[in-house]
C-alpha positions in Angstrom: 25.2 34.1 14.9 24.4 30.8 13.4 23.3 27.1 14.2 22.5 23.9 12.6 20.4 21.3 13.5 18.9 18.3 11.5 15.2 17.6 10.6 14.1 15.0 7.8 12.1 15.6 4.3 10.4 12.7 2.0 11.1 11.3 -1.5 8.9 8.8 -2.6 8.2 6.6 0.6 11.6 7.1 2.0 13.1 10.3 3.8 16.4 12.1 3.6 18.5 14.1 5.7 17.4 17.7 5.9 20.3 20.2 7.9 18.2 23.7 9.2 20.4 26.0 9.2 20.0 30.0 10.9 22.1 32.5 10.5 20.9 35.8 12.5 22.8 39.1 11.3 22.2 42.9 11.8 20.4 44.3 9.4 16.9 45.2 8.4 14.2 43.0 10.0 13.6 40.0 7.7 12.8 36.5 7.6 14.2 34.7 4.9 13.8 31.0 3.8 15.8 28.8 1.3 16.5 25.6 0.4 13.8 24.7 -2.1 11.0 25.1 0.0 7.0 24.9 -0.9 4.3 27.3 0.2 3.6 25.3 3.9 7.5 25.7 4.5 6.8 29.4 3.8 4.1 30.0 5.9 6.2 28.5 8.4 7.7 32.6 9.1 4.5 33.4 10.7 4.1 30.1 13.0 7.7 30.4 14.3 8.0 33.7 15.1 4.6 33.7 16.6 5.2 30.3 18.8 8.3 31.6 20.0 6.6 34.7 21.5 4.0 32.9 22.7 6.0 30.5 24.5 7.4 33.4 26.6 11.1 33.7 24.5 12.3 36.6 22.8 12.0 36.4 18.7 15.0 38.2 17.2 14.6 41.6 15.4 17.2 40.9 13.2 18.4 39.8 9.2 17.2 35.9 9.7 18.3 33.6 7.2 17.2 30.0 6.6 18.8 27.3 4.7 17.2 23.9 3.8 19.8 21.7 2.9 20.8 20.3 0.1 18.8 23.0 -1.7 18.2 20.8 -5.2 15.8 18.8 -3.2 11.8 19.9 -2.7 11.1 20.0 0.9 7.2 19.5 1.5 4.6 20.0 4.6 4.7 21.7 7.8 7.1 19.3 9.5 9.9 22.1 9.3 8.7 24.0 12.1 10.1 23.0 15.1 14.0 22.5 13.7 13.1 26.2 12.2 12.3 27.5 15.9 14.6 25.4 18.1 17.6 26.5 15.3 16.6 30.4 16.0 17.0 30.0 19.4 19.8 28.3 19.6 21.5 31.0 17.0 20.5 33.4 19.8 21.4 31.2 23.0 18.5 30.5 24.3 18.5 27.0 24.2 21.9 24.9 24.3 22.9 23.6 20.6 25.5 21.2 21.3 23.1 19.0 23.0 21.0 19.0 20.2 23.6 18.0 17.3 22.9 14.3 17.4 19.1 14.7 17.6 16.1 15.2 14.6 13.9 17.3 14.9 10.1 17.1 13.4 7.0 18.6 13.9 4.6 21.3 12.9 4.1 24.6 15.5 0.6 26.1 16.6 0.8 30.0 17.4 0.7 29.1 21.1 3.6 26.9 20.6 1.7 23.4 20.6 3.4 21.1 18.9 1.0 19.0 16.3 1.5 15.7 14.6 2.5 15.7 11.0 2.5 12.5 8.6 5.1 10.6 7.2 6.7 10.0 10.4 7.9 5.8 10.1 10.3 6.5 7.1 11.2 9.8 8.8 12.3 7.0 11.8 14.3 4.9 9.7 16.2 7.7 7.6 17.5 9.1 11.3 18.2 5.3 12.9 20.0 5.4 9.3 21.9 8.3 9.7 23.3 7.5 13.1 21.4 9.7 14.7 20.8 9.1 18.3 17.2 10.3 19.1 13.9 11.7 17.4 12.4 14.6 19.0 8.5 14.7 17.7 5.0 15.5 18.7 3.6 13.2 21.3 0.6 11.6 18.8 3.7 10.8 16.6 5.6 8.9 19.2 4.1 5.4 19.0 4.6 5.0 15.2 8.0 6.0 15.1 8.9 3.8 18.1 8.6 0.8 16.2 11.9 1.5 15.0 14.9 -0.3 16.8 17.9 1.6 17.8 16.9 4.5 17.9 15.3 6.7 21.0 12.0 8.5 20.2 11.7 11.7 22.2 7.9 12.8 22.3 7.3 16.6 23.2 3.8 18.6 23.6 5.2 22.0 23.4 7.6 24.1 22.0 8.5 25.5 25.7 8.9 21.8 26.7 11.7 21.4 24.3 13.8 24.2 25.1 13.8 23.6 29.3 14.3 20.1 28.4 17.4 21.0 26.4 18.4 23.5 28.8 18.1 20.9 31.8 15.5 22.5 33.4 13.2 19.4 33.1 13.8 16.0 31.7 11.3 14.4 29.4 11.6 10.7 28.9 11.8 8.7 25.8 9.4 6.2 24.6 10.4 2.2 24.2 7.9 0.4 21.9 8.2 -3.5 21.8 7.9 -4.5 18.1 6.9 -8.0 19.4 4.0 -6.7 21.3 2.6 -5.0 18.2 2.4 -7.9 16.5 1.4 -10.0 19.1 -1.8 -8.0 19.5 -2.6 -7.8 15.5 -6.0 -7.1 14.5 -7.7 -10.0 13.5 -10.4 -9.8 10.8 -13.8 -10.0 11.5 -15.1 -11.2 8.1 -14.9 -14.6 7.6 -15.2 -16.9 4.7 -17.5 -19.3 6.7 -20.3 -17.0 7.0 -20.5 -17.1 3.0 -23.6 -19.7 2.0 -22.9 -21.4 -0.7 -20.4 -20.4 -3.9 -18.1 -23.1 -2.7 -16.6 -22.9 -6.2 -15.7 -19.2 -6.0 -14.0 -19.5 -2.5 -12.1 -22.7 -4.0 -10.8 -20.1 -6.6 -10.1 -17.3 -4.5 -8.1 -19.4 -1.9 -6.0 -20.3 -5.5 -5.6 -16.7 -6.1 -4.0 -16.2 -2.0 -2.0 -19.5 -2.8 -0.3 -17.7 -6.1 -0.7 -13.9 -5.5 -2.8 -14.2 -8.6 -5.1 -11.2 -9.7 -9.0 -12.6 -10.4 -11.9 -11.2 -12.3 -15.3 -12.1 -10.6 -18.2 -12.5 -13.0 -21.9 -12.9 -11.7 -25.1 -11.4 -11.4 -26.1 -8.5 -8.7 -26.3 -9.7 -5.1 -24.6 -12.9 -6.0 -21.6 -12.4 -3.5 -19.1 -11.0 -5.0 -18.2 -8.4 -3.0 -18.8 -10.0 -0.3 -15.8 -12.8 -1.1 -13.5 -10.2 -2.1 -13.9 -8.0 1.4 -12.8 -11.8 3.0 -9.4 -12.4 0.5 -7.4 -10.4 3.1 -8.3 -12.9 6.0 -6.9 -16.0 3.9 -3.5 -13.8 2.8 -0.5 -15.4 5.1 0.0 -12.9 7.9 2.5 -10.0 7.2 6.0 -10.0 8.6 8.0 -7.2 10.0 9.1 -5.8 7.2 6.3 -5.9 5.1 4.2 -4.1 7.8 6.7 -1.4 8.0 7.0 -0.9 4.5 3.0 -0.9 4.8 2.9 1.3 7.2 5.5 4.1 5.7 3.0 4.3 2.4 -0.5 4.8 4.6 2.3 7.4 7.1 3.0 9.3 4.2 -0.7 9.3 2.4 -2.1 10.8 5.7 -4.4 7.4 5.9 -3.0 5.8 8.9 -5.4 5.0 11.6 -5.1 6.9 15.0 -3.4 5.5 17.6 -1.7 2.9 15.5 2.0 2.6 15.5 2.0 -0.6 13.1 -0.3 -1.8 10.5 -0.5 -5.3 11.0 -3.0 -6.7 8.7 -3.2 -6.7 5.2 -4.7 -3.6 3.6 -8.2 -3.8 1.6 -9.1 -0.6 -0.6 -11.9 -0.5 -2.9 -12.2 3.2 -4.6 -15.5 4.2 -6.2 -15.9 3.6 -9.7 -15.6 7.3 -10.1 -11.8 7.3 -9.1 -9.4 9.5 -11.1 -6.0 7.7 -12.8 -4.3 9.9 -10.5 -6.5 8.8 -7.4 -6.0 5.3 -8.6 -2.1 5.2 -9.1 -0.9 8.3 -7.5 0.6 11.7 -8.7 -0.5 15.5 -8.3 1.1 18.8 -8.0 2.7 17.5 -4.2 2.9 13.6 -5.7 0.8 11.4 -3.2 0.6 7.4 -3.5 -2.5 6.1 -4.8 -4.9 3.2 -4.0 -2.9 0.8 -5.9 0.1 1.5 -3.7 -2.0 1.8 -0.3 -3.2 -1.6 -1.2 0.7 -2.7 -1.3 0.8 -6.3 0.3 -2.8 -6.5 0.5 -5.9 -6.6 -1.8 -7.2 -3.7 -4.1 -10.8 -4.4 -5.2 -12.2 -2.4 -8.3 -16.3 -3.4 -8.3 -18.1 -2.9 -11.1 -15.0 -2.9 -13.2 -16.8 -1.8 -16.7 -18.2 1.6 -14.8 -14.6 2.4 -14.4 -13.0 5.4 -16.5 -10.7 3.5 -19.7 -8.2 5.8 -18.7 -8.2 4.9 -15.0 -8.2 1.2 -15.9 -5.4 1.5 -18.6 -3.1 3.3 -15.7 -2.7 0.1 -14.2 -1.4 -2.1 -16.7 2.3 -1.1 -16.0 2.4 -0.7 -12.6 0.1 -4.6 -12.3 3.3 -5.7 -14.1 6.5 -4.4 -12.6 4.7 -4.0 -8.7 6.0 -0.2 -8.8 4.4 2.7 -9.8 7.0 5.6 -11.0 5.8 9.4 -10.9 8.0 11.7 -12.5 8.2 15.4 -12.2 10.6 18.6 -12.4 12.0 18.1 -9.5 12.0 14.2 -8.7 11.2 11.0 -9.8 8.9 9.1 -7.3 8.5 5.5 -7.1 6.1 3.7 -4.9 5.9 0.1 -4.2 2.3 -1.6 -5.8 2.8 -5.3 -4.7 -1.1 -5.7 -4.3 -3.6 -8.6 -5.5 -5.8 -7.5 -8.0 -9.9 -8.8 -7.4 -12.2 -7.3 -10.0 -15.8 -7.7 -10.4 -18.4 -7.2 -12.8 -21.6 -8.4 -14.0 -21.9 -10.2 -17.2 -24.0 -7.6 -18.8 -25.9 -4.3 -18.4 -28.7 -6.1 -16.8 -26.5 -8.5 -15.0 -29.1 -11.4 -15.5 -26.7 -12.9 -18.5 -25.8 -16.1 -16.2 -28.9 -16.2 -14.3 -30.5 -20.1 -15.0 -34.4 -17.9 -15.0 -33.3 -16.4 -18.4 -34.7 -12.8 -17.4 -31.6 -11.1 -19.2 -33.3 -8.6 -21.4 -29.6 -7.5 -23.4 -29.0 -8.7 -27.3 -25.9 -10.1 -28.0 -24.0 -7.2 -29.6 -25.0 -5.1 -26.4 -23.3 -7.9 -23.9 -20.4 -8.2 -25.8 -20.2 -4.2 -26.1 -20.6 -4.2 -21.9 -17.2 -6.0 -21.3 -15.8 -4.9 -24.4 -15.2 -1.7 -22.4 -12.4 -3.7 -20.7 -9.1 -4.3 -22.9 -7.3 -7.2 -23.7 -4.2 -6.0 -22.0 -5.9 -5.6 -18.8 -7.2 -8.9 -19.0 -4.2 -10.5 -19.5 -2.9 -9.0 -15.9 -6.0 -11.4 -14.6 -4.8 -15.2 -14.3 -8.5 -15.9 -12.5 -11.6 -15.7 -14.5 -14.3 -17.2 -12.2 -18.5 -17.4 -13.2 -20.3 -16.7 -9.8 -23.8 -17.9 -9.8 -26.7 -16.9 -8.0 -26.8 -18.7 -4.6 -29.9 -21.1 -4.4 -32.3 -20.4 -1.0 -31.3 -24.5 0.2 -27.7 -23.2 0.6 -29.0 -20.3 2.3 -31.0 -22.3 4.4 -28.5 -24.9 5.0 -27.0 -24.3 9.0 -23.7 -26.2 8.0 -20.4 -23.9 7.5 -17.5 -24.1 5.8 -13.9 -23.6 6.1 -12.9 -20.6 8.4 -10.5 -18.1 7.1 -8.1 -19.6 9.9 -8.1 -22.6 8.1 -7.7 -21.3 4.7 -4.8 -19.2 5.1 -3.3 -22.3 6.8 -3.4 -24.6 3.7 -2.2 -21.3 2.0 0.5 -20.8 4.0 1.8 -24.4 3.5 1.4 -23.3 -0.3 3.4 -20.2 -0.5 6.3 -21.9 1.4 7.1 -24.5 -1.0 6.7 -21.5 -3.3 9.4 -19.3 -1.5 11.7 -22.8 -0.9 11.8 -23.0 -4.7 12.6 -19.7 -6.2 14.3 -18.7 -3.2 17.8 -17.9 -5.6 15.7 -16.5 -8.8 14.2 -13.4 -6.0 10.7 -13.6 -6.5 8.1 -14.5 -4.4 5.3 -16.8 -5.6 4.1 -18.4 -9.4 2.0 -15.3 -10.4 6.0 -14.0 -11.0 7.2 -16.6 -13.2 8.7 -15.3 -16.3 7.9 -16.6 -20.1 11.7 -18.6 -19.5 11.0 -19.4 -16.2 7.8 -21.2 -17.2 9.4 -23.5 -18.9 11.3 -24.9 -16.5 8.8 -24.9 -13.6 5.7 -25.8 -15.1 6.8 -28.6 -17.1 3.5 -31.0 -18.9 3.7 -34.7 -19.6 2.4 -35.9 -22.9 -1.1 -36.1 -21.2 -1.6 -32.9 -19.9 0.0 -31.4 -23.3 -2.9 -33.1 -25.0 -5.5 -31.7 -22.6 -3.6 -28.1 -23.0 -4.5 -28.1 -26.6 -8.1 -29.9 -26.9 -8.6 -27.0 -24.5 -7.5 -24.6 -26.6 -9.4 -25.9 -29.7 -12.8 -26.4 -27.9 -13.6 -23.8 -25.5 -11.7 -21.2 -27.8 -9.4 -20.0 -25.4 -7.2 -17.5 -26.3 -3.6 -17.2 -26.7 -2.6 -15.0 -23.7 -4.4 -17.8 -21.4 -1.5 -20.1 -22.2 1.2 -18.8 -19.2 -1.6 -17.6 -17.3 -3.3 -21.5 -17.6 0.5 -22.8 -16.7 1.1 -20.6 -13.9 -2.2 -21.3 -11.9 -1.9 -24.7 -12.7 1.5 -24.7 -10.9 0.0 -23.0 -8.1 -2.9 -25.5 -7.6 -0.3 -28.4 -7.6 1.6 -26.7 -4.7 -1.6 -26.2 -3.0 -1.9 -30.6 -3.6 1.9 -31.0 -2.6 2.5 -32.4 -6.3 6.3 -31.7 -7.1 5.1 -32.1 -10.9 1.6 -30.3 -12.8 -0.9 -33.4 -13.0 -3.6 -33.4 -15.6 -6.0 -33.0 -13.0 -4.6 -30.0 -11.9 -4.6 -28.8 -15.6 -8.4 -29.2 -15.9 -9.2 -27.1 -12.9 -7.0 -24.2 -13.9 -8.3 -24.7 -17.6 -11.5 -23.8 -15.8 -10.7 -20.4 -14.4 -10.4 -18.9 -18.0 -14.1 -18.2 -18.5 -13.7 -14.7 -20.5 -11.7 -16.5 -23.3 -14.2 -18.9 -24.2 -16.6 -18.3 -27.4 -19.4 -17.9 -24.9 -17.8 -13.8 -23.9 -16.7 -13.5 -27.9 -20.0 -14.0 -29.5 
């Protein structure tokens, strides 16, 4: 006796076709699985044979063999279960098969036969509406996020006894219909907003430069100054996400397990910010069942690393490649694993172990040497990724005191939208995205100086002792801040104020 039916296994953020097959024989008892499987698939023996009995069906004392297919790919996680079972008792004709042959099959069995949730369900969604196949039979706490998916008919099932009178015709169990629209009609609006910040009008100037460009920025300032508290607002001032980047979104927080109940779509742009004592692995992802990290779960959003000089060198270095390329490839035996890292970088630190270095009262009790040792910890290279270096100063009790506000986020992310338009208008055939992309070639032809603003370029560099590496990064936020002006051409003004957001590459940080 055999039977085949189709369930779905991961790679990376995407899934592939899995086919269960059963083939029941006489023989001595045994349960047999192949295919590649890991230790969860395994255990799976016990579940299945235990949910079927449970579930008042008979459990065949027979030879059973079962094949995941293609066998030279791993096949992780409990989500086998229920295509196991259903494929057993469809080998032994208790359930029909030919009903089931254009349907997908995921979920994780209880002893009692309960059907639970499992993660990774989206791209599981779009691999079957992919495949052609016609409906998704899953848990019921599953249905919601894989309904999101269009064309496709999302069959949502509590039991394991459910399924097999529903595929028998005994009952009929309806399928869900999500509207997409409505998800993102009813998006979750941030409650943090930049106009309950007092003060640092500077620093919000420079972070709404950052959201205009998608450029990373390194916040410098004493304790209790604000910095965190700017950074937890960058996500409000990001243009809202579109459809496809909130399903892409959405796969990597499915997959990591992170996705909040109830929640079919994220629709707001993720905010992580790990504890200094993160691992590299925790940071960019990997382990023995390769998981994505923060940097990846902060894909189209904002990851924050406070207290950037507490962080591990090895953790920081991790991210040089990945802050480059906006992927993050994990290789092992059996697969190569790339997740998408698309995020804004904000860091912050204080200016030196006693974080009173910038602080006007001249309280900072560290020599030289040790505040040049203090952000010494952090390397060139890293800095490099960092377009935005921004001084924040302490914030002075009459702006605390003062009742006015300022911009909401609302109006922010309005003047940045109207920013990253003419951005996508202009390198709409070269494929990227906004002016944090450009290219050492590409530089040269969209961020073009007149003889003026070349002669402020280099007094600049001559003066404040900026580095070399701040050239392109100087260029590129310049560009930015003259699309945020609606200036076709880079205006010496516009020069200047980028000029300013290179603090670390003055002599004052290389003393």
């Amino acid at each position: 006796m055999f039977s085949k039916l189709k369930s779905c296994g991961l790679l990376g953020i995407d899934g592939f076709t899995v086919e269960v097959e059963a083939d029941i024989s006489n023989g001595i008892p045994v349960f047999d699985i192949v295919g590649l499987a890991d230790a969860a698939i395994r255990e799976s023996k016990e579940r299945v044979r235990s949910a079927i009995k449970n579930s008042g069906m008979d459990f065949p004392v027979r030879r059973i063999t079962m094949n995941l297919a293609p066998a030279n790919l791993k096949k992780v996680g409990s989500s086998f279960d229920l295509a196991i079972a259903l494929s057993i008792l469809a080998a032994t004709g208790q359930v029909q098969s030919t009903v089931m042959e254009q349907c997908m099959f995921i979920g994780e069995l209880s002893l009692d036969g309960e059907i639970r949730p499992v993660h990774g369900v989206l791209p599981i969604a779009v691999c079957a509406m992919q495949s052609g196949i016609e409906k998704l039979v899953l848990p019921e706490e599953n249905a919601q996020e894989a309904a999101v998916v269009r064309g496709l008919s999302i069959l949502p099932v509590k039991t394991l006894s459910d399924a097999v009178r529903h595929f028998n015709s005994e009952i009929k169990l309806e399928c869900l219909k999500e509207g997409v629209e409505t998800v993102l009609e009813n998006r979750i609006r941030h409650l943090e907003d930049f106009a309950d910040v007092k003060g640092q009008e500077s620093v919000k100037r420079a972070l709404e430069v950052a959201a205009s460009g998608a450029h990373n920025c390194f916040l410098v300032g004493a304790p209790g100054c604000g910095k965190t508290m700017l950074a937890r607002r960058m996500p409000a001032i990001l243009p809202e996400m579109t459809f496809d980047e909130a399903l892409e979104v959405t796969k990597i927080h499915s997959i990591a397990g992170t996705l909040p109940a109830g929640t079919a779509l994220m629709t707001s742009r993720p905010f992580r910010s790990p504890h200094h004592t993160i691992s590299d692995i925790g940071l960019v992802g990997g382990g023995s069942i390769p998981k994505p990290g923060e940097i990846s779960l902060a894909h189209y959003g904002v990851l924050f690393l406070d207290e950037l000089p507490e962080f591990s060198k090895k953790s920081l270095e991790v991210l040089r490649q990945p802050l480059e390329d906006g992927v993050i490839t994990i290789s092992r035996i059996n697969a190569c694993l790339t997740y998408p890292a698309k995020t804004t970088l904000i860091c912050a630190a204080n200016p030196c172990k006693c974080g009173r270095f910038l602080d006007p009262s001249g309280q900072c009790t560290c020599t030289p040497k040790q505040i040049k040792q203090y952000l010494c910890k952090l390397s060139g290279p890293l800095l490099d990724r960092m377009d935005i270096h921004i001084e924040v100063a302490s914030v002075k009790y009459k702006e605390l005191d003062n009742a006015q506000q300022g911009d909401t986020s609302e109006v922010i992310r309005n003047r940045v939208d109207r920013a990253r338009k003419i951005q996508l208008e202009r390198y709409k055939d070269i494929k990227i995205y906004s002016n944090s992309q450009l290219q050492p070639v590409m530089i040269a032809k969209f961020c073009r100086l007149d003889e003026k603003g070349k002669e402020i370029l280099k007094n600049a560099f001559e003066k404040l002792g900026l580095s070399a590496r701040a050239h392109s990064r100087i260029l590129k936020v310049s560009r930015t801040i003259a699309d945020m002006d609606g200036s076709e051409n880079i205006k010496p003004v516009h020069l200047a104020e980028a000029i300013q957001y290179r603090s670390l590459d003055r002599k004052i940080w290389n003393m």
